[in-house]
C-alpha positions, 0 to 999 in steps of 0.5 A: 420547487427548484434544485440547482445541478450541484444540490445533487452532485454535493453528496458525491462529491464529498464522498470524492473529497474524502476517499482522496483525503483519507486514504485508507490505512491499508493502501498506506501500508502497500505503498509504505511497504513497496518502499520499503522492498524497494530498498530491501530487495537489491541488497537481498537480490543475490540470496534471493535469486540464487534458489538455495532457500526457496523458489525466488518468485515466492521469496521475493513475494514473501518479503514484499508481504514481510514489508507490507507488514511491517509498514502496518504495524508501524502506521498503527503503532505511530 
């Protein structure tokens, strides 16, 4: 009995094909969401640094997460 050197790789390779063709929704939402700061955040960027509310690092931390979210919600809900 004879096995070819891609009977073997097939599995694996398949699991590669389909970890890039269904990313999951998680990383969707990250990178969703880090698009979503990115248009938030120089608008915000005075408030955010000034340091009336909250430490700045944590505000803008809290926002990006705020965005990450939202971007959750809104890949579940559409």
């Amino acid at each position: 009995m004879s096995y070819s050197a891609y009977a073997f790789s097939a599995p694996l390779t398949d699991l590669i094909f389909g970890a890039s063709l269904y990313f999951p929704p998680l990383f969707k939402a990250v990178l969703m969401g880090f698009f979503f700061w990115l248009l938030l955040h120089p608008l915000l960027r005075d408030w955010i640094y000034s340091g009336e509310i909250w430490h700045p690092t944590l505000l803008d931390l809290s926002l990006f997460i705020l965005c990450v979210s939202a971007s959750l919600w809104l890949l579940i809900t559409w």
